[in-house]
N, C-alpha and C positions, 0 to 999 in steps of 0.2 A: 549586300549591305543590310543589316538590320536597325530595326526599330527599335527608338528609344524603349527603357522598360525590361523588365527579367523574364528570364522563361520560368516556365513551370521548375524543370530540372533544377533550373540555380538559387530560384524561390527556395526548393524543398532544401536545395543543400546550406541553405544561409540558416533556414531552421534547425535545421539538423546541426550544425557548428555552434546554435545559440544552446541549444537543449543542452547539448555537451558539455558547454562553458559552466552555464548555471549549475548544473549537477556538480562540476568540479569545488564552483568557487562557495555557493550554500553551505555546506560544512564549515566551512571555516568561519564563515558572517555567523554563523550559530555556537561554535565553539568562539569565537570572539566575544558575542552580548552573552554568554553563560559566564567569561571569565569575569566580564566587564561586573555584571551581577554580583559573582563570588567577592569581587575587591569592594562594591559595596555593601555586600554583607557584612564584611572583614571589617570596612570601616564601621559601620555599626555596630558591632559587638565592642570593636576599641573603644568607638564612645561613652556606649554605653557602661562595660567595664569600668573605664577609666571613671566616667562621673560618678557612678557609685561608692565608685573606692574612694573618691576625694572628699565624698561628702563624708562617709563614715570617721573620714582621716583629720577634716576640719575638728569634726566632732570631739573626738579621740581627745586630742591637742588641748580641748579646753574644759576637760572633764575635773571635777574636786576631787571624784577619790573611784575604783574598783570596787565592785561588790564579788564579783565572781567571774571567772574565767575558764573558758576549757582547758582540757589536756592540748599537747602541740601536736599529739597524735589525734586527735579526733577531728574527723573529716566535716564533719556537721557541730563545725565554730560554732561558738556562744557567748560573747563580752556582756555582761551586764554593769552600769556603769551611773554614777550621780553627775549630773551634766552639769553645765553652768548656772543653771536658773534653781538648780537642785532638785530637777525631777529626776526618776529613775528611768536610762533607757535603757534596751536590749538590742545587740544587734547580730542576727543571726542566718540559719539556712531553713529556711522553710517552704514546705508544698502549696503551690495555685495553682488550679486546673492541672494539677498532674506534673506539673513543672518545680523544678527548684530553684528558690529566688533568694537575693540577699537581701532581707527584710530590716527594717526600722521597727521597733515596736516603743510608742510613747504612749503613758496613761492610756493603757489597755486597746491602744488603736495601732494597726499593722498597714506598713506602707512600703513597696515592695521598689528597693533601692536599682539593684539591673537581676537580668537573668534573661534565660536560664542561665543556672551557674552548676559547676560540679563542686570540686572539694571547697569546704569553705575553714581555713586554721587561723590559730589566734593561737603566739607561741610567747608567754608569759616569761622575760630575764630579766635575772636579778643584775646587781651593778658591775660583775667583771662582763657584764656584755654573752655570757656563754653558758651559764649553769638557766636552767629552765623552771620554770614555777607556776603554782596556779594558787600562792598567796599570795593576797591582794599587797598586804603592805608591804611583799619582799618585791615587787616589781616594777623597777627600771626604765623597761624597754618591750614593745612589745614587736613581733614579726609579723604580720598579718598578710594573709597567701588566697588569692579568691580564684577560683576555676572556670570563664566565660565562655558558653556554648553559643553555638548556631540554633535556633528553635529547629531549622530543618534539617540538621547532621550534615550540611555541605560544605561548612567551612571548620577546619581544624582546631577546638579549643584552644584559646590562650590562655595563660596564666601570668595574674600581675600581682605582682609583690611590693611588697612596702615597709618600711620599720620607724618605729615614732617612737621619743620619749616622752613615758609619760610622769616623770616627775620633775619635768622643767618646769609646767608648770604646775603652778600650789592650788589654787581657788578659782577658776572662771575664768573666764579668754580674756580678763584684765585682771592685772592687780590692783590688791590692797595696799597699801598702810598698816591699819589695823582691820582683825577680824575679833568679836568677840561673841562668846555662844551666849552673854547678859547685857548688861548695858553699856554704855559707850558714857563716859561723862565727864569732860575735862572742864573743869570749875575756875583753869587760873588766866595768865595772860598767854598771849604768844601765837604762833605762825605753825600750820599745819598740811602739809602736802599730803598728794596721794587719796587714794579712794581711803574711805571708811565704811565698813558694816557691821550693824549689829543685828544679833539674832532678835534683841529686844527689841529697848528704847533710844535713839541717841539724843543728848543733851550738852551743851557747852554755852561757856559764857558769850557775852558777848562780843568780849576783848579778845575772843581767839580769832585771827583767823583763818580760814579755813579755803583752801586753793584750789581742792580738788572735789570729789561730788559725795555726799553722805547719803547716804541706804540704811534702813533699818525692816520689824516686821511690819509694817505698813506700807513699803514696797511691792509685799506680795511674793517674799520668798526669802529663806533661809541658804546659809552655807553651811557644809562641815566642816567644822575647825580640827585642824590635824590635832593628833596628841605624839605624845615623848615616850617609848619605851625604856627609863633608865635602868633598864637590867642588860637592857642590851648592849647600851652602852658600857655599863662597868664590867661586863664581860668582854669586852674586846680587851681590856686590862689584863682579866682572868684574875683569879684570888691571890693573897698575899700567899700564900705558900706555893703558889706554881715560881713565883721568884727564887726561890730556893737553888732551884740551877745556874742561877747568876752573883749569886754571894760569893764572895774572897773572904768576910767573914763571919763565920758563926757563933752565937752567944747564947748560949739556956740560962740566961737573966738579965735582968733588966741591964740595962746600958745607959752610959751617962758620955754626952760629947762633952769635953772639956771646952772652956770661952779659951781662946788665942789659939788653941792645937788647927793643925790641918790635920783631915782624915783621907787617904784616899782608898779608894774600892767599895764595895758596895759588902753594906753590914743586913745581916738574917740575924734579930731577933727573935729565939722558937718558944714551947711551952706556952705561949699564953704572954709572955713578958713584955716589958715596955721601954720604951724610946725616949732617952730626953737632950733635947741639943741645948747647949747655954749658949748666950749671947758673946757675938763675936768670935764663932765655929766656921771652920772653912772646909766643906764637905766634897769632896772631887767624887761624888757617888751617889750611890741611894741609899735609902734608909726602906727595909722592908722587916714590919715589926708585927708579929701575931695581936700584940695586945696594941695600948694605946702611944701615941708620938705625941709629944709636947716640943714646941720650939719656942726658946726664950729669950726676949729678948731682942736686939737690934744688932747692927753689923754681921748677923750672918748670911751665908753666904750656899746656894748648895748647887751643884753643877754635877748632873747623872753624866752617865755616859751615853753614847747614840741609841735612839732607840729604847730605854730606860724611861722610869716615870722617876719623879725625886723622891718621894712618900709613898708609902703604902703600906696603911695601919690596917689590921684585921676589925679594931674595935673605932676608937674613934683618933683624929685630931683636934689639936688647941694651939693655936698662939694666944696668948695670954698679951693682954694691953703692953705697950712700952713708951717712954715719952718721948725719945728724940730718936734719930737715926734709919735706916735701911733695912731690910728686912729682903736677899733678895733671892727667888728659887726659879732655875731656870729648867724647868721638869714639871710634868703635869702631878698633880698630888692627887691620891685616890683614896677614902675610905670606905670601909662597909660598914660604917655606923654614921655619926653625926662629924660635921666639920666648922669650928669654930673661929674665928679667926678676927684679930684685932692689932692695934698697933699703933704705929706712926706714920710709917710709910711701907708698904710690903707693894712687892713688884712681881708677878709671877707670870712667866709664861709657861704655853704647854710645850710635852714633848713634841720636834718635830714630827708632823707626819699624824701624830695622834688625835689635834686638832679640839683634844679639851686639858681648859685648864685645872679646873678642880671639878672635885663629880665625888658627890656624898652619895651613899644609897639609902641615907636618912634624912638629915633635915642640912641644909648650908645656911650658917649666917654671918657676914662680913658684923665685926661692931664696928665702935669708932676710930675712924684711922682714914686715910689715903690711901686708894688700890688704882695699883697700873696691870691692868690684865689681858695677857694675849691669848685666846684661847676662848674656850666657851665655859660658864659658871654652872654646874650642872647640881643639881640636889632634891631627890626623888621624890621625899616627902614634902619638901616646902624649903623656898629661899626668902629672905629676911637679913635684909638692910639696914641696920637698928643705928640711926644717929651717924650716919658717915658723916664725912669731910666732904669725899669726893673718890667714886668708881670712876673709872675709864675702862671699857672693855671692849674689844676688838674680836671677832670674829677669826677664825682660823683653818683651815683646808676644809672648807667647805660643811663645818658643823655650823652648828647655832652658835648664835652669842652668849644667850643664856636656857636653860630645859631646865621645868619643873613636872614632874605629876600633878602638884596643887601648886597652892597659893603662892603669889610674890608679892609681899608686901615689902616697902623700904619708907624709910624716916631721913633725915639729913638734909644736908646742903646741895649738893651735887649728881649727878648720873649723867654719864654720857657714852651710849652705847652703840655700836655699829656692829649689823647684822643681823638675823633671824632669829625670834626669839619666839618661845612656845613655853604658854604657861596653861597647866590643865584646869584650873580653878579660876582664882581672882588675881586681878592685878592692881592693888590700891597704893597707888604710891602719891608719899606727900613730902616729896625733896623741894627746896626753894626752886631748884632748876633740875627738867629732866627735858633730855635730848636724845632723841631716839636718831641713824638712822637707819633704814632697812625694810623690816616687815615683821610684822608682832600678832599672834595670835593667841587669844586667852578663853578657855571653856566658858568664864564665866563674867563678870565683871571687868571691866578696865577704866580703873577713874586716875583724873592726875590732878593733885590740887592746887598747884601755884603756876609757876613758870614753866611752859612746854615748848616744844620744839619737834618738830618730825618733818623727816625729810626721806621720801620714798627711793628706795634704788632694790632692781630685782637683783642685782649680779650676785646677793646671797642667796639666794632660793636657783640657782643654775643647778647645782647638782647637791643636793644632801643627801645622807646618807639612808639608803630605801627603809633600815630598821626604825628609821622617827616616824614612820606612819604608822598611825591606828589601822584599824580595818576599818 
């Protein structure tokens, strides 16, 4: 019988079974806390990744306008960009202590967003979402691709991707109302939503009032106010002789619509000749005339075909005054000179799809009369509203309601317009009643002198078309 207790022999072999185990199971306890490690490395780079990119991506979102952009092949991205407050930022790839980091650069101070990082791309689309770009005012949409490393090569780079529009929005991570690059100065009565700024001074009566918050240069900072390319516009038309292929029929002279006839198919006026419709013409077509188009008169009537504009003078348009009756074109009218237009009552809308209603590449001006307009008022040199009745104009597949180069002055009774509007000059309008609503931007002054009215809504500035940016 033995005594409580081990022997030597059973001692050593209890050790001996312990050694063995430990040596077995140690690997694994160390391959376990190295994977445990790896997954939070893993999670740190995701973080880190992720919040970098989100901030660039806040940023992105609420940017005025592109200065410059890389190629979508260059691996060491480079967005430079007018943010909201209208500083210039950078946001790019650059070296710390030997590393590559996704950097901030604001008024000449660099603050290093995550990293390391490898490839860093910024892939510039214009508006079918798939042609690529690295001008500021043809783009869209941007693709933005950032490459996040392990600082100690143990965890697998990720890559995280992203894509933002950037012309939803127009000015600053809020909207305007009104933006103007002069003074802001509504002198009459009435009610006014929405942000206002001006680059200058703002001034209103007292009887206005005013719902939403006014900013000026005593704020402490400036916006860019878009501009209107109207070339680019009147080229989506493309010149009165590229219509040539869609005429049934041709005339090398002038051409006269008789009052009561109906005409149907689409008439080419060549050589240089000119266009005249008499009142109470019924036109199942277009009218595409080298020289000048005159329509006279009331009861007429002009109805293109699909996809067709109704007018298109090489030189200029005229309606001439008329005192009673209808005036009605349901096609967008284009000229390369001036376009003049008065009346009684004229009702135009644009061609579907095309989204403007008349588009001068000289000067537009309505006289006196009544205009029902669907579509956008476009005229390069200058629009001018001389003594209306009363505009209404409406907005259309996503254009502007009205684009000028320069000035928009209007006189008269009435204006009531719904949409986005961009004038490159001034905007001094002195109608008894003007009612905006939408979003209006003007390079340079914006006064209203009597009766106002503005009512903010962004759902016109959702997509416009990327050629109305300046650079």
């Amino acid at each position: 019988m033995r005594s409580d207790g081990f022997t030597l022999m059973e001692a050593a072999a209890a050790l001996g079974l312990s050694a063995i185990l430990i040596v077995a199971i140690v690997p694994y306890f160390v391959a376990l806390q190295t994977a445990w490690n790896y997954v939070g490395q893993g999670s740190d780079m995701v973080q880190n990744g992720r919040g970098g990119l989100d901030y660039m991506m806040r940023e992105l979102t609420q940017i005025q306008s592109i200065t410059s952009i890389t190629a979508s092949s260059d691996v060491n991205g480079k967005i430079v960009v007018v943010n909201a407050k209208g500083q210039t930022v950078e946001f790019s790839r650059s070296t710390v202590s030997g590393k590559l980091w996704l950097t901030l650069v604001t008024g000449g101070v660099s603050s290093q967003l995550a990293g390391p990082i490898g490839n860093l791309t910024f892939k510039g689309k214009t508006s079918d979402t798939v042609t690529t770009t690295t001008v500021p005012a043809r783009i869209k949409s941007i693709d933005v691709s950032v490459d996040i490393a392990d600082s100690e090569g143990k965890v697998a780079t990720q890559t995280y991707t992203t894509t933002l529009s950037i012309r939803k929005h127009i000015i600053g991570s809020t909207y305007y109302s009104v933006v103007s690059g002069g003074d802001i100065d509504l002198e009459g009565i009435g009610i006014v939503a929405g942000r206002f700024h001006s680059n200058a001074q703002n001034s209103k009566s007292w009887l206005v009032l005013a719902t939403g918050t006014w900013t000026d240069s005593d704020s402490g900072y400036s916006l860019s106010v878009p501009t209107s390319d109207l070339t680019a516009y009147a080229s989506g038309f493309g010149s009165v002789q590229s219509f040539l292929v869609n005429a049934t029929v041709v005339s090398t002279a002038d051409m006269v619509f008789l009052s009561g006839q109906t005409y149907s198919g689409n008439y080419y006026i060549s050589n240089g000749k000119s266009a005249t419709i008499q009142a109470g013409t019924t036109i199942l077509g277009s009218i595409f005339a080298e020289g000048m188009v005159t329509v006279n008169g009331s009861g007429t009537r002009i109805t293109p075909q699909a996809g067709l504009p109704a007018i298109v003078a090489g030189t200029t348009i005229v309606v001439p005054s008329f005192g009673s009756g209808t005036l009605q074109i349901d096609g967008s009218i284009v000229a390369s000179g001036s376009i003049t237009l008065a009346g009684n009552q004229l009702n135009i809308s644009r061609t579907s799809g095309k989204g403007i209603a008349v588009i001068s590449s000289g000067t537009l001006t309505l006289n006196s009369g009544s205009y029902t307009v669907t579509g956008a008022l476009m005229g390069k040199n200058s629009i001018n509203f001389s003594n209306v009745s009363n505009v209404t104009a409406t907005a259309a597949d996503g254009f502007p309601v009205l684009a000028t180069s320069g000035a928009f002055d209007a006189t008269g009774t009435s204006i009531s317009m719904t949409g986005f509007g961009i004038v490159g000059g001034s905007a001094n309008l002195q109608t008894s009643l003007t009612t905006f609503q939408g979003v209006w931007t003007t390079g340079g002054m914006f006064r209203v002198t009597q009766w106002v009215f503005f009512g903010y809504d962004d759902r016109y500035i959702a997509s416009p078309p990327p050629y109305i940016w300046g650079s």
